[in-house]
C-alpha positions as CSV (number, residue, x, y, z in Angstrom):
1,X,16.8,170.9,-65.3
2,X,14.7,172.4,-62.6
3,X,14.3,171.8,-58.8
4,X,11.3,172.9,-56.5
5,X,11.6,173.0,-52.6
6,X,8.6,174.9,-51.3
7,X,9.1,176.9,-47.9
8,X,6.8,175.6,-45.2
9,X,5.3,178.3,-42.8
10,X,7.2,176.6,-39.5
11,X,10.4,177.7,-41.4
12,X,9.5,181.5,-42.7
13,X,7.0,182.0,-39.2
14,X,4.9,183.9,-41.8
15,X,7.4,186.1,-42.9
16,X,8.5,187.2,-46.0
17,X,11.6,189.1,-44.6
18,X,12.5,185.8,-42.9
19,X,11.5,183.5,-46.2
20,X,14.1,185.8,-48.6
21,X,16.8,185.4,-45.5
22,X,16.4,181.5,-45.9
23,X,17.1,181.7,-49.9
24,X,20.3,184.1,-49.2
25,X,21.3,181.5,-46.7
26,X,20.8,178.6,-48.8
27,X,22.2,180.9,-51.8
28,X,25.4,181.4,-50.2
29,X,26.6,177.7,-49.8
30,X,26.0,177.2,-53.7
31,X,29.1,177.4,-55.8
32,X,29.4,180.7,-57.2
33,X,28.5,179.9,-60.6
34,X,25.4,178.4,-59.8
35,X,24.1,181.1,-57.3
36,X,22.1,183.1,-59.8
37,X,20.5,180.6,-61.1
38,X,18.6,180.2,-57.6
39,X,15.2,182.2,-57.2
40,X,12.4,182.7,-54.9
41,X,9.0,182.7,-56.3
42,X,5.6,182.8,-53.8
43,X,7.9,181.2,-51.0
44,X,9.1,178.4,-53.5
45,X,12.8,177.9,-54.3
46,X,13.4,177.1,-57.6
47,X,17.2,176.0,-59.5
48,X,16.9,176.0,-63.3
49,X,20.0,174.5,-64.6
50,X,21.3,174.5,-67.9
51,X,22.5,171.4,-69.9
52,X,26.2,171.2,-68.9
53,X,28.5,168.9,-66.4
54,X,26.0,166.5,-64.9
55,X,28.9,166.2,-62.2
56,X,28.1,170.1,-61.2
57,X,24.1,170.0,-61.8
58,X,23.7,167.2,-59.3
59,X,26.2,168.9,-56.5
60,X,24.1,171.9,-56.5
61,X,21.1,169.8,-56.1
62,X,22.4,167.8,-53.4
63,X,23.4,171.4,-51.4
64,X,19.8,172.7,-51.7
65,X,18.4,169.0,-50.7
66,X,20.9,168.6,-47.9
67,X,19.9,172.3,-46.6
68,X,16.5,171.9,-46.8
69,X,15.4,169.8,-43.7
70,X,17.3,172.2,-41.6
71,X,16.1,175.1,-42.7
72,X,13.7,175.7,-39.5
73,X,16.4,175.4,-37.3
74,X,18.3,178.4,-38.5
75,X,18.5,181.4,-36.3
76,X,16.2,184.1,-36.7
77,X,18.3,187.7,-37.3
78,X,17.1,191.1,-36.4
79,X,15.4,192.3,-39.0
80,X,13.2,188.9,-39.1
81,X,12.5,189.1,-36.0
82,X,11.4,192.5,-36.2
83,X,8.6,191.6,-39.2
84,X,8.0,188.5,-37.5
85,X,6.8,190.3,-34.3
86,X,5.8,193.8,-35.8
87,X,8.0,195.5,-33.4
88,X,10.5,198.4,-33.6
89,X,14.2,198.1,-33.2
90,X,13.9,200.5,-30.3
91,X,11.7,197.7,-28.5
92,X,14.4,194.7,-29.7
93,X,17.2,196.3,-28.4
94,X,15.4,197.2,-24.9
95,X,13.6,193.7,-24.4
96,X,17.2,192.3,-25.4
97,X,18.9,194.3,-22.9
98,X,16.2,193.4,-20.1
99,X,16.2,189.2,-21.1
100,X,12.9,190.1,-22.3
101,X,14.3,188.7,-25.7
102,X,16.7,185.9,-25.6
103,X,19.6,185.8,-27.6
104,X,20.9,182.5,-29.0
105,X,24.7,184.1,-29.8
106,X,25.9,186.1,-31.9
107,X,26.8,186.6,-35.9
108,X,29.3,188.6,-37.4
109,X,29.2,189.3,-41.4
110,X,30.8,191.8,-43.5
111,X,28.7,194.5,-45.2
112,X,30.8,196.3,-47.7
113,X,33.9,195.5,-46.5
114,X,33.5,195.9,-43.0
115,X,32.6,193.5,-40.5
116,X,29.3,193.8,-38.3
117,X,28.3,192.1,-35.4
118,X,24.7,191.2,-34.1
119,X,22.9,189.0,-32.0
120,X,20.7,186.3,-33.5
121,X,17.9,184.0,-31.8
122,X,16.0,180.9,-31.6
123,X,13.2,180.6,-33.7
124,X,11.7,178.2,-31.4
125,X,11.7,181.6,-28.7
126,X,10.3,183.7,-31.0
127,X,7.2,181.6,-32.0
128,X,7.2,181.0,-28.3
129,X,6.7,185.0,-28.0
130,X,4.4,185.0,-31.0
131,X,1.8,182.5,-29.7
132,X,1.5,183.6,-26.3
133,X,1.3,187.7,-27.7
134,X,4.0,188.3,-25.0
135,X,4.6,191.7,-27.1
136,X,1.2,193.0,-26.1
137,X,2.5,192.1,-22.5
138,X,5.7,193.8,-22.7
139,X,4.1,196.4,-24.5
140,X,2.0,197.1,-21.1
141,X,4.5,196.8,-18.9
142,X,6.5,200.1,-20.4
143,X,3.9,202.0,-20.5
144,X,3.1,201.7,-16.7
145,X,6.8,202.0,-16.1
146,X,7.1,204.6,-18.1
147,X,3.9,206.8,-16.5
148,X,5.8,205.8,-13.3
149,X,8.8,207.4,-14.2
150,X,7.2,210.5,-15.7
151,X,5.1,210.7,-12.0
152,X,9.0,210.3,-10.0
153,X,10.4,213.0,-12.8
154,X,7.8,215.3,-12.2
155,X,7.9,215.2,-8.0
156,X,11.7,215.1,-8.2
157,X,11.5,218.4,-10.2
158,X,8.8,219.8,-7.5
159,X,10.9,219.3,-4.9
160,X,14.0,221.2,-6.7
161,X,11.9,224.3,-7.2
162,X,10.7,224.1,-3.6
163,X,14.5,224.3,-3.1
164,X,14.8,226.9,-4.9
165,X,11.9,229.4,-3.4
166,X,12.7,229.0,0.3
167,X,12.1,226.1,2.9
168,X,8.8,226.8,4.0
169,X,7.7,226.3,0.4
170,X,9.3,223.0,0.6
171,X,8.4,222.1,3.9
172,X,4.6,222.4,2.3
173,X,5.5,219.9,-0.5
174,X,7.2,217.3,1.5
175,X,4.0,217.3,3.8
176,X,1.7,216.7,0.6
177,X,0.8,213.9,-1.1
178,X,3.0,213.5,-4.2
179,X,-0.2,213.6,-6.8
180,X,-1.7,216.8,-4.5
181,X,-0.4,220.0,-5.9
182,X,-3.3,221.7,-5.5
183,X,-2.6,225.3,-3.2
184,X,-5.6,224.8,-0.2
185,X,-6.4,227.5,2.9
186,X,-5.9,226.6,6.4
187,X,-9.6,224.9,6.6
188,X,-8.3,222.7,3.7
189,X,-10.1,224.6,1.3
190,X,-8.7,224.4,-2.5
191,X,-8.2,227.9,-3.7
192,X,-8.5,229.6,-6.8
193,X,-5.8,232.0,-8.4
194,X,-7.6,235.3,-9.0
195,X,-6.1,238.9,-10.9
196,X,-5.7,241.6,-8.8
197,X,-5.2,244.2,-10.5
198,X,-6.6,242.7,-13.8
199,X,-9.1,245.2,-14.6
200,X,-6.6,248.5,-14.7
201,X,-5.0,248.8,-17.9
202,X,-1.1,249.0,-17.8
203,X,-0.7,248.1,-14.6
204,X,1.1,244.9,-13.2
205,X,-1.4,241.7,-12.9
206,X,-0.7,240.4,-9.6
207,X,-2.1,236.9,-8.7
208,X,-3.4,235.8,-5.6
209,X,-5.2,232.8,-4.4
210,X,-9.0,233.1,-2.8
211,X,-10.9,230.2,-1.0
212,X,-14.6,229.8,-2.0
213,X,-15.9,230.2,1.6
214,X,-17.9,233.3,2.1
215,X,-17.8,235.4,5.2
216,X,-20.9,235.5,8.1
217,X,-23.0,238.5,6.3
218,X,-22.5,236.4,3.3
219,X,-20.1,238.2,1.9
220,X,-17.5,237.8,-1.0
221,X,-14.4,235.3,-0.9
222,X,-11.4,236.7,0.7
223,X,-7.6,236.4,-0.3
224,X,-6.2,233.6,1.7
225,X,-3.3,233.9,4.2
226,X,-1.4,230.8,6.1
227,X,-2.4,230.0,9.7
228,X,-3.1,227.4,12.0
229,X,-6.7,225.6,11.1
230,X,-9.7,226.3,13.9
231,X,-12.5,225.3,14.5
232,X,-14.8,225.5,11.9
233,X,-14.0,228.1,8.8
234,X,-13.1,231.5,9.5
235,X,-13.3,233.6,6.0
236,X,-9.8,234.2,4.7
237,X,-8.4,237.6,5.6
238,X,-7.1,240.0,2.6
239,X,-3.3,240.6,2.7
240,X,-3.0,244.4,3.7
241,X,0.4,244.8,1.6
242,X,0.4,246.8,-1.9
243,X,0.9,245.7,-4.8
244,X,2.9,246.8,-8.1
245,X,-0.9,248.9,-8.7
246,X,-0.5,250.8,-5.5
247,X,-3.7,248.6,-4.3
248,X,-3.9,245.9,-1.6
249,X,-4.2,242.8,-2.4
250,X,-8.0,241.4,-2.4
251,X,-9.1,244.8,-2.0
252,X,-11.5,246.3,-4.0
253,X,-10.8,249.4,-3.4
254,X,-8.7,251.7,-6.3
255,X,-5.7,254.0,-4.6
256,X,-6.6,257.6,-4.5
């Protein structure tokens, strides 16, 4: 004797994990004799039983037709859910923790002896999810959070190496915008960094920054120093102090 009970696609949501999790279920509540005899074939169940007690045959039909009509109600478990919404078990377990996800309870089952607990959910909440493609949405939503927590990282670690160098240096950052780290002059003027001492071999690069505003007679950039903004640009003076070369800094000149 045979039986045939197709799988519809409101019950398996289109997936095949979710379709074989159906047949275990429906598997489970056979008596144990008859539970291989249960297969799955192209989303089909199928019980081929042999000639024997026709007391038995037809209580193992009458499990698999009672089970049947319910089978779309039965809770969705993680790894269906997972196939079902091509997602990662890194995004379940943060959309669960956030309500993102709903859980409909619990499950606990034993896996070799010991038991294991998980959360299951409605399958009428995940085809929610899956027809209005709230996974793109979520999807979006920790991106931007997560750029926004890279851009609060990355001024809180600033403001910690300000800390560190002295508090004129913070002072400096706490007066910037957070997304301005470029190093300006007094006029406002964004500077480049600029080698020293770049062009004598062995001897100690030392950087320094120069503004790109030239001088009255047209003259080269000079190194930039702090001071109070005036009117108009002045040129940059060079910092008179010698470096690890012996040489000023923005001079040109070469020690004697």
């Amino acid at each position: 004797m045979t039986g045939e009970w197709p799988l519809t696609p409101a019950a398996t949501l289109g997936s095949s994990v979710r379709a074989r999790g159906i047949f275990l279920e429906i598997r489970a509540r056979l008596p144990t004799e008859f539970r291989k005899l249960l297969h799955i074939e192209s989303r089909v169940l199928t019980l081929r039983l042999s000639e024997g007690s026709e007391t038995d045959v037809q209580l193992a039909f009458e499990i698999v037709a009672k089970a049947m009509p319910k089978i779309e109600d039965l809770p969705v478990i993680p790894r269906e859910i997972e196939d079902i919404l091509a997602i990662s078990t890194a995004e379940r377990h943060r959309w669960l923790k956030d309500g993102r996800l709903q859980s409909a309870g619990t499950k606990t089952v034993k896996l070799r002896g010991r038991a294991s607990t998980f959360h299951v959910f409605d399958p009428q909440h995940v085809e929610d999810v899956l027809d209005r493609d709230l996974v793109t949405v979520w999807r979006e939503q920790d991106a931007a959070t997560a750029a926004e927590n890279r851009r609060r990282a990355s001024g809180k670690a600033a403001m910690k190496r300000a800390q560190k160098s002295g508090p004129g240096t913070q002072l400096q950052l706490a007066m910037a915008p957070m997304k301005t780290r470029t190093p300006v002059c007094a006029a406002g003027k964004i500077l480049r960094m600029r080698d020293s001492c770049a062009d004598r071999p062995g001897a100690r690069a030392v950087r320094t920054f120069a503004c790109g505003v030239r001088d009255a007679q047209g003259g080269p950039p000079k190194a930039s120093r702090s001071g109070p903004a005036s009117q108009g640009h002045r040129p940059c003076a060079p910092s008179r102090r010698p470096n690890a070369c012996g040489r000023a800094r923005g001079s040109n000149e070469r020690p004697d």
